[in-house]
C-alpha positions as CSV (number, residue, x, y, z in Angstrom):
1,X,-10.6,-20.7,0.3
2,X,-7.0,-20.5,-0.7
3,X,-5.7,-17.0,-0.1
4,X,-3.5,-15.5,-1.9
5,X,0.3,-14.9,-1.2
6,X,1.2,-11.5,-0.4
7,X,4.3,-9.0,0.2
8,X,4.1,-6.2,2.0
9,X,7.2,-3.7,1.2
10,X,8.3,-1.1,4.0
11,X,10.7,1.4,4.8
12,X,9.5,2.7,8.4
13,X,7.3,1.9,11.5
14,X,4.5,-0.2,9.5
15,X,1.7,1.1,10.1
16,X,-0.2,-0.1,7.0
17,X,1.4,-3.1,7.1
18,X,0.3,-4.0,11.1
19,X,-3.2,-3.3,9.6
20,X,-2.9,-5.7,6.8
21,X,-1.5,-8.2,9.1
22,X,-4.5,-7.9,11.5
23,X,-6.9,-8.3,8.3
24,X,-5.4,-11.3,6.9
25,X,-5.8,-12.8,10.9
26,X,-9.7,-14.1,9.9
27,X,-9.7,-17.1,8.0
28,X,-12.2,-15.1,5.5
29,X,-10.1,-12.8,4.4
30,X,-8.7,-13.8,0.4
31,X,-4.9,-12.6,1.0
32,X,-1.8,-14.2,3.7
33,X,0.7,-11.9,4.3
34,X,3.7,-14.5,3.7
35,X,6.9,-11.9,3.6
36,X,7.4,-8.3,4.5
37,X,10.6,-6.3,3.1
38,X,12.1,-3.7,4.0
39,X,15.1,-1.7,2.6
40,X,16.0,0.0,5.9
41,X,17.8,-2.3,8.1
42,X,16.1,-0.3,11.1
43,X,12.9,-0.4,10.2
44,X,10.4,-0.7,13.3
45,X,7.9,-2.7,10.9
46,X,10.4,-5.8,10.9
47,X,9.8,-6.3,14.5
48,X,6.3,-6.0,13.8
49,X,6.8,-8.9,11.3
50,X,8.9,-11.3,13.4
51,X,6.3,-10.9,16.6
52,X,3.6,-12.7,14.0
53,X,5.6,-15.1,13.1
54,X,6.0,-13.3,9.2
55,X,9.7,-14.0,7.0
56,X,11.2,-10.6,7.1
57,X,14.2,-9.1,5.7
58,X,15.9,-6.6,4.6
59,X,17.2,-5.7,0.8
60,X,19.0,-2.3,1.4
61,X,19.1,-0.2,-1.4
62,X,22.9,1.5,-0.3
63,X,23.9,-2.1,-1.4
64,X,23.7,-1.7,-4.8
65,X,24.9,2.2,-5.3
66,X,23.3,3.3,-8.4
67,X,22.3,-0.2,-9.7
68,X,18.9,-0.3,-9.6
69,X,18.1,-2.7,-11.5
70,X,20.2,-5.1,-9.3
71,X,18.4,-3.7,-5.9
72,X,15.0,-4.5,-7.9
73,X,16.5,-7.8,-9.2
74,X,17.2,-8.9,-5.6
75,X,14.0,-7.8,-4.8
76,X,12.3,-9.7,-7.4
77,X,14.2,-12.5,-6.6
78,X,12.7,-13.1,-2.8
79,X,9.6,-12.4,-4.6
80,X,9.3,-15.4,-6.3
81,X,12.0,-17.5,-3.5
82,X,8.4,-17.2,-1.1
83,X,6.0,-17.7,-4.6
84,X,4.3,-14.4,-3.8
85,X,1.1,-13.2,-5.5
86,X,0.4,-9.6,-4.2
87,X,2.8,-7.1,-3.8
88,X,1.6,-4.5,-1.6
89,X,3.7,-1.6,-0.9
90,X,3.3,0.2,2.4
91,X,5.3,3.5,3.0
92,X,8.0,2.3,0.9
93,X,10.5,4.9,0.1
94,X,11.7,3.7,-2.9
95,X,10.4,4.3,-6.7
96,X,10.9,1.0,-9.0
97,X,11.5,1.3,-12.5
98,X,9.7,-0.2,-15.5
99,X,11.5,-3.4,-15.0
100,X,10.0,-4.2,-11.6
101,X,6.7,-2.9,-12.8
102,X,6.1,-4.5,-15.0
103,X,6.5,-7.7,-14.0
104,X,3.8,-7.0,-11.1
105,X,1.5,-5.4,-13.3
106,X,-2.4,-5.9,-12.1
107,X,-0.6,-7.0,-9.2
108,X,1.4,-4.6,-7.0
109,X,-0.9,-1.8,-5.2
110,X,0.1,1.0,-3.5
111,X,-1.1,3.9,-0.7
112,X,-0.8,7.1,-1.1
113,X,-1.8,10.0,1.4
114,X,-3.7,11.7,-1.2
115,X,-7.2,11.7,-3.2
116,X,-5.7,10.9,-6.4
117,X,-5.1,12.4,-8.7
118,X,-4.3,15.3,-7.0
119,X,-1.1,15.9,-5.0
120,X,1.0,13.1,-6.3
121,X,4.5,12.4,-4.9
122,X,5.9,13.3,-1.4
123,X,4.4,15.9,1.3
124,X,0.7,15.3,0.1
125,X,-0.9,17.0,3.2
126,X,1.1,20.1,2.8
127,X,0.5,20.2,-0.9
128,X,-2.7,20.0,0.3
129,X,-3.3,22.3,2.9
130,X,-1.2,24.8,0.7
131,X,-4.3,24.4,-2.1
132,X,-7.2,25.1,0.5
133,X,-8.4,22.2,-0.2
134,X,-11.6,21.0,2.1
135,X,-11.7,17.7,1.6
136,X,-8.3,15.2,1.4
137,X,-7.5,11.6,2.2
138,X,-5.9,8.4,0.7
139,X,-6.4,6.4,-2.2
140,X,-4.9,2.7,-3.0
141,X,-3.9,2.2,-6.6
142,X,-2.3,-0.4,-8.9
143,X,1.1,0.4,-9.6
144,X,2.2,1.8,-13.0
145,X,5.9,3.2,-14.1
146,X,4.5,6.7,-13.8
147,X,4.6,8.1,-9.3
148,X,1.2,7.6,-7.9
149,X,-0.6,7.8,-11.3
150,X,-2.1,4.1,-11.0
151,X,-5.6,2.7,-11.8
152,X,-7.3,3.6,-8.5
153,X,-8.6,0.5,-6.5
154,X,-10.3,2.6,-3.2
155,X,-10.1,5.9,-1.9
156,X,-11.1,7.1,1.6
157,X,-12.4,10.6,2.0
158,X,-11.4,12.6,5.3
159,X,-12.3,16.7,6.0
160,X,-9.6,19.6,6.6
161,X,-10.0,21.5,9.0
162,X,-9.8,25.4,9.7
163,X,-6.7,24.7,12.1
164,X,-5.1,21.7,10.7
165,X,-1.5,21.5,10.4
166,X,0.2,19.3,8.2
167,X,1.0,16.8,11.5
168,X,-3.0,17.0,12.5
169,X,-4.1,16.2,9.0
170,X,-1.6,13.4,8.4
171,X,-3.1,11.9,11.6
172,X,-6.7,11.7,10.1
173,X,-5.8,10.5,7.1
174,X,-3.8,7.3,8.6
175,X,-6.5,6.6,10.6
176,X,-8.4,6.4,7.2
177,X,-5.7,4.5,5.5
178,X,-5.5,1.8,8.5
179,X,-9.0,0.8,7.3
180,X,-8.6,1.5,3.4
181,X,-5.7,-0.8,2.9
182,X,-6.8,-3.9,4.0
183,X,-10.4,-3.3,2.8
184,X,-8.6,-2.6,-1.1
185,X,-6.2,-5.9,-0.3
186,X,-9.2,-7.7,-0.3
187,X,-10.9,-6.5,-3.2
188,X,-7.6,-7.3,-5.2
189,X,-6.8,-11.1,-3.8
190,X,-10.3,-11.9,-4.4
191,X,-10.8,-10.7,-7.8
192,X,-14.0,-8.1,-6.8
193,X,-11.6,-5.3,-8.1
194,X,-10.7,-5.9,-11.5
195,X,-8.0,-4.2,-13.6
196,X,-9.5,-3.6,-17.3
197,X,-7.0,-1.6,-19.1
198,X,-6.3,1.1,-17.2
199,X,-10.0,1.3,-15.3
200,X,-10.8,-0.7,-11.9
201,X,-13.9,-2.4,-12.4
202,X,-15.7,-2.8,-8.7
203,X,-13.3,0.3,-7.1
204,X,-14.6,1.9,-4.3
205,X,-15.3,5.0,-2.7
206,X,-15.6,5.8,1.1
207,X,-17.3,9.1,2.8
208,X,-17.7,7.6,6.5
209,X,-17.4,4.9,8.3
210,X,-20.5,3.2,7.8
211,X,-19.0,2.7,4.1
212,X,-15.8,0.9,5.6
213,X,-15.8,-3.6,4.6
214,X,-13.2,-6.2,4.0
215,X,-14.7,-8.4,1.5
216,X,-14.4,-11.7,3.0
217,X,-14.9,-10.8,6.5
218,X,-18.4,-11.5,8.3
């Protein structure tokens, strides 16, 4: 099987990315994780990267003051230096304009802390908890010029609690990401999720954990 060549983009501690990393491990699973970048030289997820043995480095955004387009060009340019196939952004801080976009369309996915589409953009469990909502959790989507508004590849369901705080809520619905993400990676690197116009053929939808797979792994 040849997998597919992958990027994972980070700001922070890597979380999702560790759990991608782990995935891609088996020698089933349809994507490699070949590069991870960051735009924060700090970022605890680069150490992550180095201990397995992953390129890493880091494109800071401050570099390029309001140039954008040059941060993304850079960006774009390691992209295809390491001939990557996936894009996969995991608590990456930064929003990429049409140009990026659309060069990685069908082809960049992203996690959001949210049952799209509802509570788009930053703060999604106190957007949530401020609704009443009984029900939240995450959802992976395709990547579109328009914040978190995406084809939706998988989403996880996770409850709310009478006494959650925004902190004990976040909590539950990592948990739910770490199993998401690399469960929706593999639906994209082996072609089981398809992108027809702006529909994902094959997306999923989890309620528990009996519903959690990675295609690919036994």
């Amino acid at each position: 099987m040849t997998k597919k060549r992958t990027a994972i983009l980070i700001s922070g501690r890597g979380a999702n990315m560790a759990a991608l990393i782990e995935a891609a491990k088996s020698p089933d699973y349809p994507a490699q994780i070949s590069l991870v970048i960051s735009n924060v030289e700090t970022a605890a997820g680069l150490t992550r990267a180095h201990a397995n043995n992953i390129p890493a480095l880091v494109i800071d955004h401050r570099q390029f003051g309001k140039d954008r387009q040059a941060f993304e060009a850079a960006i774009q340019d390691q992209l295809e230096r390491h001939d990557i196939e996936i894009v996969c952004l995991a608590g990456f801080l930064r929003l990429f304009t049409p140009w990026l976009v659309s060069r990685w369309s069908g082809r960049m996915i992203n996690m959001h802390p949210a049952l799209l589409p509802s509570f788009k953009g930053m703060h999604a469990c106190e957007q949530a908890l401020a609704a009443g909502v009984k029900i939240h959790g995450a959802s992976v989507h395709f990547v579109v010029p328009e914040v978190d508004s995406g084809p939706i590849v998988a989403q996880a369901a996770v409850p709310v609690l009478d006494n959650d705080t925004a902190d004990t809520l976040a909590a539950r619905v990592l948990a739910a990401e770490l199993r998401l993400y690399p469960m929706a990676l593999g639906l994209v690197a082996s072609s089981k999720a398809q992108l027809i116009g702006d529909q994902v053929r094959n997306a999923v939808a989890v309620k528990s954990d009996a519903d959690f797979f990675v295609p690919g792994l036994k």
